[in-house]
N, C-alpha and C positions, 0 to 999 in steps of 0.2 A: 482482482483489479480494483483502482482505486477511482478513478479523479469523476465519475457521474456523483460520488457523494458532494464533492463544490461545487454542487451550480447554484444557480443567481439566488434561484425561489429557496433552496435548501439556506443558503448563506444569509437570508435575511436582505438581500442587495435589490429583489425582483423591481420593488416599488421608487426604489429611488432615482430622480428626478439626475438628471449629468449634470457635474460639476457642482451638485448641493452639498458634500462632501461629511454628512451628517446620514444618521439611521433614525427614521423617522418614529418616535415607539408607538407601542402597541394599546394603548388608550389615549385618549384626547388629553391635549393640556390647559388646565383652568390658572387662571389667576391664585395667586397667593404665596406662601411660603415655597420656594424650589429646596425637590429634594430628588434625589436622585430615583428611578423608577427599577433601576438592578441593581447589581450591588459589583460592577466595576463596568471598562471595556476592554475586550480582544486588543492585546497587542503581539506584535511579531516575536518580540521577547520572550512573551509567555506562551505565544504556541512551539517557540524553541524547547523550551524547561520542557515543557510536555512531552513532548516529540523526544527527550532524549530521556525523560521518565521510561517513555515506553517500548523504549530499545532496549533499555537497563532491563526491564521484567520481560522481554522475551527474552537476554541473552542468559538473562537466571534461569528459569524454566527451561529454555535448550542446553544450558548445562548440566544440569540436573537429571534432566533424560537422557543426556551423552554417553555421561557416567553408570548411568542403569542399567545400558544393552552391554550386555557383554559382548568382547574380540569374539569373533566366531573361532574355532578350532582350526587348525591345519589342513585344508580344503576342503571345509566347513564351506555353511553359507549364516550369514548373522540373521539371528530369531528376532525377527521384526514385530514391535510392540502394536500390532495391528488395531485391538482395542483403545488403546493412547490415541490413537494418531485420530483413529473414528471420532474418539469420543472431543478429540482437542479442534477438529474438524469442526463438527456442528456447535462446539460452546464459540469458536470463532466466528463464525456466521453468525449465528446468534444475535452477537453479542455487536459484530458489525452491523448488522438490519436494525438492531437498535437504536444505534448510535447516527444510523444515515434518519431515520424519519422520527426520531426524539431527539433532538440535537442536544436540549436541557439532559438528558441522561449519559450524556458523551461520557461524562468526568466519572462517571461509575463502568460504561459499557466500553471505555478505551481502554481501562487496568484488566479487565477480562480479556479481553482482545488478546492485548499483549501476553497475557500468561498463558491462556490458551493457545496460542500462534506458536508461540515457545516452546510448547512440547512437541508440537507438529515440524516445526524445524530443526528440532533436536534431534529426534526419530531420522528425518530425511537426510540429513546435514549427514549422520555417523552411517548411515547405508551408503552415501556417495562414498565417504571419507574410506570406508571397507575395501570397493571397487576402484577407485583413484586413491592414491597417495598423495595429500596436500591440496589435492581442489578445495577444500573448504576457505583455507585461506587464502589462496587465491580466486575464490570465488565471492568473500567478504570486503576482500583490499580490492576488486573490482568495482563493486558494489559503491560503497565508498569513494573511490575516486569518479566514477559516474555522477552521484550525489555533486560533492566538491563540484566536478566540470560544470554542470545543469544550473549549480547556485549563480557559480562565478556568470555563466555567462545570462541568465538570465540580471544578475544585480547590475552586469557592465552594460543591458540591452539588447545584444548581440542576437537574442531571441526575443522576442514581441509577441506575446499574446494578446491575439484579434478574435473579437470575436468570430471569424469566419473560421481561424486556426482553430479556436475551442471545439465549434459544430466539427471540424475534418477529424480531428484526435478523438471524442467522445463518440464519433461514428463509427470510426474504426476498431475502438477500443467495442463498441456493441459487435460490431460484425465480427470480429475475433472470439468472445463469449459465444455468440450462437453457433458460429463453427466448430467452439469447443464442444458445447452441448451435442451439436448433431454428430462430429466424429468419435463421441462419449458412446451415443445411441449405437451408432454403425459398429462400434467398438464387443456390443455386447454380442452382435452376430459374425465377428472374428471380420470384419472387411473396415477397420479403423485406418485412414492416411498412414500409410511409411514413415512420410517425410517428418512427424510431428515428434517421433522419440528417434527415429532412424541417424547414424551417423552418414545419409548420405549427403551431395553435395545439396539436392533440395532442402534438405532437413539441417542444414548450416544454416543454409540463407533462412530459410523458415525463424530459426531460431534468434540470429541476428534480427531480425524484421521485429520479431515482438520483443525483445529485450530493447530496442531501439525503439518504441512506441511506448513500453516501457519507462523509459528514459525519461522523454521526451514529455510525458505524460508529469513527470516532474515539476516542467515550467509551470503546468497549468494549476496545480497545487501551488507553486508560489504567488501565482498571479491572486486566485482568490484569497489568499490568506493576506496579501497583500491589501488588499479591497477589503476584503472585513476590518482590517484594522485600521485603515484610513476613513472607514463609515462609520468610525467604533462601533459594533454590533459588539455586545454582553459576554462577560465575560467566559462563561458555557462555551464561548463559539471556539476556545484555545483548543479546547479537548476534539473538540467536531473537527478542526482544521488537523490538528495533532494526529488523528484517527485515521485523513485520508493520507499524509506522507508516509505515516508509518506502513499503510496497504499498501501503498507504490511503491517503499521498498524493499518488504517482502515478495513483493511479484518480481521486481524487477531481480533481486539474489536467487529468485528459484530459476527464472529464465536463462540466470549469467550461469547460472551452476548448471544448468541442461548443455548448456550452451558448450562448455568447457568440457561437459563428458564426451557429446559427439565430436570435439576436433580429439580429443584422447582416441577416442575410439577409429575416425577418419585414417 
């Protein structure tokens, strides 16, 4: 899950006064020669470039591992790169926890991310793709067009991020985490919710709910990204902004693709 990486205090925004439309820096200013104190600012632009860098290095890396697992055999079951996945697992986390409370190491810890993320999706992406025929691509041109819908209607207004909207999403998106956590735990003594992989009619809607939070979770990644770059906060902060769209849309493709095996399965 992405969007607790852009809040206010993380983004550099915490202290700024409404409508000063400037990022106040981080030492006093004296009199004399002006000279710049970083060495550019955040703009939308370049947390675009960024953001489409690090879709190119997960979709390398998930191709790469695509190719590695071999077709299983004729009612076979496919030898799943168990050790990849673990190990693409914690270099991702990682390398996200890095990137949320060193925002200055983004521009290093967002190209791990994505390459790491890449082999874990590549792994899951060709186990789906084994058991459906074709969800992966329809579970990528979903994805995508979700994306597209989210931008469009977030740049026409259509959606307004308030702060009261941030606190209801950022909430929910916690209370989904700790649920995931505790049916993780219950999971280990075999009494794990149905409905959370189940094709039943609860486990639709379950799934729809956070692929829609998901989503939705989108606007609030544009809004900050937005604000950082009307504050101009430093130019580090592309990578930091870059780092949370690209988690929102890796959540949001793994939920479409949950999502799309239980109506296969329904």
């Amino acid at each position: 899950m992405s969007n607790p990486l852009l809040t206010d205090k993380a983004m550099g925004t915490g202290n700024l006064e409404r409508g000063s439309g400037s990022w106040a820096p981080p030492v006093p200013v004296t009199d004399g020669p002006v000279s710049r104190w970083d060495s550019g600012i955040m703009t939308v632009s370049g947390t675009a470039n960024a953001t489409i860098m690090l879709l190119v290095l997960i979709l390398a890396t998930a191709t790469v591992t695509w190719f590695s697992i071999d077709a299983p055999a004729e009612g076979g079951t496919i030898v799943f790169p168990t050790a990849w996945v673990i190990g693409g697992v914690v270099v991702a986390l990682v390398a996200a926890l890095v990137g949320t409370f060193s925002p200055r190491r983004a521009r290093i810890a967002a190209p791990v991310y994505a390459l790491a993320e890449g082999v874990v999706l590549g792994a899951i992406s060709r186990a789906y793709s084994v058991a459906y025929e074709g969800i992966v691509l329809q579970a990528v041109g979903a994805t995508l067009g979700v994306f597209l819908v989210m931008l469009m209607l977030y740049r026409s207004r259509v959606i307004r991020v308030t702060d009261k909207t941030r606190r209801i999403v950022v909430g929910m998106m916690m209370g989904l985490l700790v649920f995931y956590g505790v049916s993780f735990l219950m999971g280990i003594f075999g009494a794990m919710p149905s409905f959370i992989t189940g094709a039943t009619p609860m486990g639709i809607l379950f799934s729809v709910f956070v692929a829609g939070l998901a989503a939705f979770s989108l606007a609030l990644d544009f809004d900050m990204i937005e604000q950082g770059a009307a504050n101009k906060l430093p130019a580090h902060m592309e990578w930091y902004g870059a780092l949370a769209v690209t988690i929102t849309l890796v959540w949001l493709y793994l939920e479409i693709l949950r999502l799309l095996a239980k109506l296969r399965e329904h």
